[in-house]
C-alpha positions in Angstrom: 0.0 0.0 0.0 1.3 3.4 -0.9 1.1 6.0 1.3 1.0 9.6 0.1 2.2 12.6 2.4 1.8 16.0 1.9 5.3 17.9 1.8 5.7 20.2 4.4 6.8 24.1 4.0 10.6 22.8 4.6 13.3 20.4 3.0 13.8 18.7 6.3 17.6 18.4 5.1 18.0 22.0 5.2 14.8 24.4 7.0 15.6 27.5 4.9 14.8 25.6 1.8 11.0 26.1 0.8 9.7 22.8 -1.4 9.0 23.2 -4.3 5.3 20.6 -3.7 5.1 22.6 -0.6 1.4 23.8 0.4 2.6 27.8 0.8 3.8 27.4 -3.0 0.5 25.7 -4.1 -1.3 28.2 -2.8 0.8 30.8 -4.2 0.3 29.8 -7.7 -3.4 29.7 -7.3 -3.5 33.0 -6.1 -0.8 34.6 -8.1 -2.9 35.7 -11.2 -3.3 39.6 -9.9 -7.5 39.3 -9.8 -7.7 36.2 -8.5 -7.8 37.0 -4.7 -9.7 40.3 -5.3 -12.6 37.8 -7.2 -12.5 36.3 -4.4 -13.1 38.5 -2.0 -15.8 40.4 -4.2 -17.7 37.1 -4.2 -17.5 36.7 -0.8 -20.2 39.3 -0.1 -22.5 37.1 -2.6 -23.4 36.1 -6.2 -22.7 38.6 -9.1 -22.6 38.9 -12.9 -20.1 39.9 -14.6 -21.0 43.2 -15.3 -21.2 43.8 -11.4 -17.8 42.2 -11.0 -16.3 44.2 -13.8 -17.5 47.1 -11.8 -16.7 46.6 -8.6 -12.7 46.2 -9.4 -11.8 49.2 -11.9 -8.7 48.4 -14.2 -10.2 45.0 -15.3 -10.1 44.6 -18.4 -13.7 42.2 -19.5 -11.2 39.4 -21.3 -8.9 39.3 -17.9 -12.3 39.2 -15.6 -13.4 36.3 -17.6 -9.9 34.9 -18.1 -10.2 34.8 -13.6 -13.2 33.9 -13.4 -12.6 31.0 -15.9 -9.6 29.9 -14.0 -11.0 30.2 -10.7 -14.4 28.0 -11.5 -11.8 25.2 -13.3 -9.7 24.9 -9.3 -13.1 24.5 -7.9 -13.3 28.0 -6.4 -16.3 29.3 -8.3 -19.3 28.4 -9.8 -21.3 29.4 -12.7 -25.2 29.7 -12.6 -26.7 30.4 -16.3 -30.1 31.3 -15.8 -32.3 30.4 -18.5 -33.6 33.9 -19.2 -33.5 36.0 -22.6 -31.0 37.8 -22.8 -28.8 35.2 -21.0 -27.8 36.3 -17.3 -24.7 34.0 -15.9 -24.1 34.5 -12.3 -20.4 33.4 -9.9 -21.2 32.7 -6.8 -18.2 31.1 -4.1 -18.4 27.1 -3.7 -17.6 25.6 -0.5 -13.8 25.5 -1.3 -14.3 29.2 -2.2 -15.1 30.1 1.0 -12.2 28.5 2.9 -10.4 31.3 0.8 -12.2 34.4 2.2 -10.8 34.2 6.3 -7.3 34.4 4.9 -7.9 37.2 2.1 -9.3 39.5 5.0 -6.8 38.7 7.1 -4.3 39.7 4.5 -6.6 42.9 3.0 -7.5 44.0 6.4 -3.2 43.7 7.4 -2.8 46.1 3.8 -5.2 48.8 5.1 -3.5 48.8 8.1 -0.1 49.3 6.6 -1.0 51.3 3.6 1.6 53.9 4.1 4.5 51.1 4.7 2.8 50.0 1.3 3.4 53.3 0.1 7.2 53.4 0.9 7.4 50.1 -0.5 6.1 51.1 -4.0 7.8 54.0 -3.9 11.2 52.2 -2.9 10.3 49.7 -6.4 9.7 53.0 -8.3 12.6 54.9 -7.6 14.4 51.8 -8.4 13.4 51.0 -11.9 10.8 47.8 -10.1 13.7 45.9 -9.5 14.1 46.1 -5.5 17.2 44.7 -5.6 19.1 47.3 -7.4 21.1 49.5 -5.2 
């Protein structure tokens, strides 16, 4: 019998070296895209269409929203309700999985309001150095 295990945050042959199966790295590439944690959060407050969502995150463009949103419903986050209704109305709503998402986003949205000037220096800091924080 085979026994799977999931790999732990560290290589336990050397602790600063983060896996690369590790679940802080999984969870990193599912959240990476740059809407996928703000479609997240959106949803969390309940079901939309996509014109709300388009509206309630300006700078999205309509191909990236749906690009998201199909992403997000293919991992399991989201699902998609077409009504049968002319014209056709499709609504996302969270899933289960989707809502194990939202404690974590606030925790890290409400931790950026917070800090918004440290946020601030920071962006400032990548400006002045071309994006690239490690120039000197």
């Amino acid at each position: 019998m085979v026994t799977m295990t999931t790999p732990t945050v560290r290589d336990p042959g050397n602790p600063m070296v983060v896996c690369e199966q590790c679940p802080p790295r999984r969870i990193h590439a599912l959240l990476a895209p740059k809407w996928s944690s703000m479609v997240i959060y959106v949803l969390s407050f309940g079901s939309m269409r996509t014109g709300q969502l388009q509206r309630t995150m300006p700078g999205i463009s309509k191909k990236m929203l749906t690009q998201t949103l199909r992403e997000l419903e293919s991992d399991g986050l989201l699902a998609r309700k077409v009504h049968q209704v002319v014209p056709p109305m499709v609504e996302y709503s969270l899933t289960e999985v989707g809502h194990r998402f939202v404690e974590p986003l606030m925790a890290l949205y409400e931790w950026a309001e917070d800090n918004a000037e440290l946020l601030d220096e920071i962006e400032a800091n990548r400006a002045a150095s071309g994006g690239n924080l490690e120039a000197s």
